[in-house]
C-alpha positions in Angstrom: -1.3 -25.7 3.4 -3.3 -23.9 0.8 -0.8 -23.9 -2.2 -3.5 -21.1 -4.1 -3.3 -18.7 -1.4 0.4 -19.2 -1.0 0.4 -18.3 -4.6 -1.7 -15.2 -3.9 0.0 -13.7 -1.5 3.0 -13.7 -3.8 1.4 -12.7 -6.6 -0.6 -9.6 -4.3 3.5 -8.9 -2.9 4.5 -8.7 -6.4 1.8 -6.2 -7.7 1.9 -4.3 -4.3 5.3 -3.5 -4.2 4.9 -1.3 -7.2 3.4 1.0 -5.1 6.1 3.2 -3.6 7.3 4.1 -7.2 3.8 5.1 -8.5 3.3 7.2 -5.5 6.7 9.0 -6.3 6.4 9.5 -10.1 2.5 10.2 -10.5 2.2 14.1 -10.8 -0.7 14.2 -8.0 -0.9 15.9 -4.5 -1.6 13.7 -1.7 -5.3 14.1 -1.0 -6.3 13.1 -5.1 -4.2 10.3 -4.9 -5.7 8.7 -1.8 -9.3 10.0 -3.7 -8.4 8.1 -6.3 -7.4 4.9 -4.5 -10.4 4.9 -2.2 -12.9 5.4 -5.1 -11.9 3.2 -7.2 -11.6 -0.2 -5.3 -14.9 0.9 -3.9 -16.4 1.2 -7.5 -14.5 -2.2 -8.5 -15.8 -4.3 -5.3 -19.5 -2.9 -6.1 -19.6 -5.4 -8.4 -18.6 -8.6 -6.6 -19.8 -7.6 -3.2 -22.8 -9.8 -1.3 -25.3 -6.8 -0.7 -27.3 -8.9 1.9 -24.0 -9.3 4.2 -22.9 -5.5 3.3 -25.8 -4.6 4.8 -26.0 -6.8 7.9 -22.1 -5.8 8.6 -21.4 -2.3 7.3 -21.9 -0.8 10.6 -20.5 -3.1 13.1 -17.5 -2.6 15.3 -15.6 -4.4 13.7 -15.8 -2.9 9.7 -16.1 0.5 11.1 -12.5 -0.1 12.9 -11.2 -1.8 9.6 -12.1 1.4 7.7 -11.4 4.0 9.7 -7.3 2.0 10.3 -7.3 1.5 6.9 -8.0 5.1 5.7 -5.1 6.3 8.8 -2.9 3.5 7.2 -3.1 4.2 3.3 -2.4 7.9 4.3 0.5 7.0 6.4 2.2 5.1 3.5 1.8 7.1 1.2 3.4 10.0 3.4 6.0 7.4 3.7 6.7 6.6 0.3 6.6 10.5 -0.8 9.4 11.8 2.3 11.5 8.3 2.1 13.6 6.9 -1.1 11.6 4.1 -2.6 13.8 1.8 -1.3 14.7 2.8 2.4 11.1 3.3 2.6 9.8 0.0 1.3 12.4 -1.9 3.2 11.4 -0.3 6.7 8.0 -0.5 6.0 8.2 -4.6 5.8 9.0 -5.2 9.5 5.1 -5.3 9.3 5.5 -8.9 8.8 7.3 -9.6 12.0 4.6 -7.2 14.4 2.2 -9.9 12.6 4.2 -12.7 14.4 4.8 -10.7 17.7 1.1 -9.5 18.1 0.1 -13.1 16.8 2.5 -14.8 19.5 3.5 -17.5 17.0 6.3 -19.8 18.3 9.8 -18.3 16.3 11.6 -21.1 14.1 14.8 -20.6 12.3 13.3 -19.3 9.0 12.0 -16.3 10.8 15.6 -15.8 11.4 16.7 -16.3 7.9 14.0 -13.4 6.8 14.9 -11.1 9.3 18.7 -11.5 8.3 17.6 -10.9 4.7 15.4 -7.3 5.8 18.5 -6.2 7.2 20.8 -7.3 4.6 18.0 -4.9 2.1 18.1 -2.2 4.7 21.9 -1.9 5.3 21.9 -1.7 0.9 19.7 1.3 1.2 21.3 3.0 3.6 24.9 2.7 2.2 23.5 3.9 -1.8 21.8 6.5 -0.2 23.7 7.9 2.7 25.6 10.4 1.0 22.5 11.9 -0.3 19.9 11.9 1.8 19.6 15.4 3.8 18.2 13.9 7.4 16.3 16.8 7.6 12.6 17.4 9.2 11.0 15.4 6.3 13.1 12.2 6.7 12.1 11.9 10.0 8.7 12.5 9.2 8.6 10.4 6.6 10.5 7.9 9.1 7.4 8.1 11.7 4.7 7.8 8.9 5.9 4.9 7.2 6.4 2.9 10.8 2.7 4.1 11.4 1.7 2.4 8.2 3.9 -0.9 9.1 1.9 -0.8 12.2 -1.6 -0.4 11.1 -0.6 -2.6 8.6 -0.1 -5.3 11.3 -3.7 -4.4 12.6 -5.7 -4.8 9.5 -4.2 -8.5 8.9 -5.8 -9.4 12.9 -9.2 -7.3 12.0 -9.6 -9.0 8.2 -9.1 -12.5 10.6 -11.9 -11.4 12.5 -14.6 -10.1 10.1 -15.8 -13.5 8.8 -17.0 -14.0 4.9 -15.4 -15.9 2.3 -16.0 -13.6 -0.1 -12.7 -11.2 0.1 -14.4 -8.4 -2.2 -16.8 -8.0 0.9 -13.7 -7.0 2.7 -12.5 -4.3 0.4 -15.3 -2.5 0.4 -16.3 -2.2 4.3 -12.4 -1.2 4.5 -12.5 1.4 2.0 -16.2 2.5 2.1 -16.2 5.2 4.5 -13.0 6.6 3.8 -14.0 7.0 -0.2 -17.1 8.8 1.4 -14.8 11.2 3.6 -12.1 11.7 0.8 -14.8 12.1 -1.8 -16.4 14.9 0.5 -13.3 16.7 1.0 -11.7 16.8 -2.9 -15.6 18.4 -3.8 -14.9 21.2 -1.1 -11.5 21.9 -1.6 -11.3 21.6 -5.8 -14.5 21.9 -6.8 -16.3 24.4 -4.8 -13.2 26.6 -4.6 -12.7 26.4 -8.7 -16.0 27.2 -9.3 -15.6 30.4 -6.6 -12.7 32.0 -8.7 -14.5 31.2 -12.0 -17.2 33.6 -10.7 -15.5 36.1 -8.9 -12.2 37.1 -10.7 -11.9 38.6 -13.9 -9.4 36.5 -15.9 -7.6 37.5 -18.7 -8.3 35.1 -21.5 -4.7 33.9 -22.1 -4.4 32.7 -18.7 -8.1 31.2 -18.5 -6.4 29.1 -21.8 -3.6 28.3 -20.0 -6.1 27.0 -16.6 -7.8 25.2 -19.0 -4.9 23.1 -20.2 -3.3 22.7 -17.1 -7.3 21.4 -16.1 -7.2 18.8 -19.0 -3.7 17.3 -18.1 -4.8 16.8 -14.7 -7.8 15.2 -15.6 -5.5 13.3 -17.4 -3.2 12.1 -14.9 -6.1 11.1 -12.5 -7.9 8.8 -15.0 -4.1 7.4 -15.4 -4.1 7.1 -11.4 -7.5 5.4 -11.6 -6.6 3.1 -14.1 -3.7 2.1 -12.3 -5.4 1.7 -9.3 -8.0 -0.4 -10.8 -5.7 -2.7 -12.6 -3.1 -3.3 -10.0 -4.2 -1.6 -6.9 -7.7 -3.4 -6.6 -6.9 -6.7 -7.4 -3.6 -7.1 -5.6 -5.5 -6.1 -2.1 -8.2 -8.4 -2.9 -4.9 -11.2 -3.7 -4.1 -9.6 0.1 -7.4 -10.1 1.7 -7.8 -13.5 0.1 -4.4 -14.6 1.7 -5.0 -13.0 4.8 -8.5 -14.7 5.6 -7.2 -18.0 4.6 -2.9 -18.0 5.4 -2.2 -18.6 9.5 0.2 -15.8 10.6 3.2 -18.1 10.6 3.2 -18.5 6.6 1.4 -15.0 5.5 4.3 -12.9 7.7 7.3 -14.7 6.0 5.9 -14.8 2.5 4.9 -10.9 2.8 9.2 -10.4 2.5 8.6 -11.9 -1.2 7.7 -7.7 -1.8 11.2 -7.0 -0.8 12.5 -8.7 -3.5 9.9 -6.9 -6.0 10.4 -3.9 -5.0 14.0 -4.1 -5.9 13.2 -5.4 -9.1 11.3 -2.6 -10.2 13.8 -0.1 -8.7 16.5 -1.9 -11.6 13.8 -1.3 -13.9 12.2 1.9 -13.6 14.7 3.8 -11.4 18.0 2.6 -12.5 19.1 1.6 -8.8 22.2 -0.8 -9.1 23.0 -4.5 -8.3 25.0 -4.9 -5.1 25.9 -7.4 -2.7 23.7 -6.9 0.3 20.4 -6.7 -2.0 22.0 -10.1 -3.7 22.5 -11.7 -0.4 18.7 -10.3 1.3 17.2 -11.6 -1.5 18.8 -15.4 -1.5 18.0 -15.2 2.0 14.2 -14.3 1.6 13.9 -17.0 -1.2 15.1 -19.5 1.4 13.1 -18.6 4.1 10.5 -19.0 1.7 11.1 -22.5 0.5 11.3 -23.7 4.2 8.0 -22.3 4.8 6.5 -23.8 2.0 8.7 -27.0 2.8 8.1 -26.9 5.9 4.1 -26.4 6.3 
């Protein structure tokens, strides 16, 4: 087994898993923080990219499918994260790992077990903290469906990455993210730009609220050079980690080591949400730590 891309993969669940509380706490609507994503790991893999196999691939079947589920997929998590707690939603959202053993019809040993036991044990947690004050209302089951549409597509882009041959993984974040930076990038002109510059010339603003526009215009530049930033930094490099295990990991070993974000994720949540210690998150995560070692044991 390839002990670097075992190490990748746990490095990309660690940097990854941060995602769920940046999408909560970064003062952004939806459609400038995909913007943001998209454009930036496009912007960072210009600079690693092969330009002769860009060009030979960029356009066939399967890129164009890898972008057009990944673009569906980012938007589905995100949708996710934003309707769901943190934790509920980051705990459903990993049964990706096991459609990657279903649709990849690998024979089930006992550490699959052990994982699954360890999801649940994170999943009964979150329900019992947070069942007294989630309202299951129209947006939990919407966020519900969205984030099992992003565990799904998810599960496709691992098979499609298999299938889009190049060893260098910076090739692969670009043809994923290309056309939806293009579509995104389109779309934030039209409905900020154009409309912005409309009311500049056809209202008559007094000047203490045109002050007022203007600050509010400089702190939100400000927060979406911080959400570029962010995305550059850990964003970027943890989906390349990602791609890198995913083109070189069999399905057997990537599925179980992606629960390693489980236990992340619950870190940070200590950290930066003051979420508590309890027994089920103690016993998920000695149970994901094992079925870890036997993997890496074991293969």
């Amino acid at each position: 087994m390839d002990i670097i891309s075992v190490y990748a993969k746990l490095l990309s669940e660690s940097i990854l898993s941060l995602y769920p509380i940046f999408v909560k706490k970064i003062n952004l609507s939806i459609d400038i923080q995909l913007w943001t994503r998209l454009i930036t790991y496009v912007l960072m893999a210009l600079f690693f990219i092969n330009y002769t196999w860009i060009s030979n691939n960029l356009f066939t079947r399967e890129a164009l499918l890898l972008s057009f589920v990944n673009l569906a997929h980012v938007y589905f998590s995100y949708e996710g994260f934003l309707n769901l707690d943190s934790g509920v939603s980051f705990s459903i959202f990993n049964i990706y790992p096991l459609l990657i053993l279903l649709f990849g019809g690998v024979s089930w040993k006992i550490e699959y077990f052990i994982c699954i036991c360890g999801l649940i044990c994170f999943i009964l947690s979150n329900y019992y903290s947070q069942n007294k004050s989630i309202n299951y209302d129209n947006n939990f089951y919407y966020g519900f469906v969205m984030i099992i549409l992003a565990a799904i597509t998810e599960a496709i882009i691992y098979f499609v990455i298999k299938n889009i041959k190049t060893e260098n993984n910076w090739n692969h974040m670009f043809i994923a993210y290309f056309f939806g930076s293009i579509i995104m990038s389109i779309y934030v002109f039209k409905e900020y730009y154009l409309k912005n510059n409309i009311e500049i010339f056809s209202e008559i603003e007094e000047k203490k609220n045109k002050t007022d526009k203007d600050k509010d215009k400089n702190n939100n530049f400000s927060i979406i050079l911080l959400a570029i930033v962010i995305n550059g930094l850990f964003g970027a490099i943890g989906y390349w980690l990602r791609f890198y295990s995913i083109y070189r990991l069999d399905s057997s070993i990537y599925a179980i080591l992606s629960f390693f974000g489980i236990i992340m994720a619950y870190i940070y949540g200590i950290i930066f949400a003051n979420e508590s210690i309890n027994f089920y998150k103690i016993l998920g995560t000695i149970l994901i730590i094992l079925s870890n070692y036997l993997v890496e044991k074991n293969y």
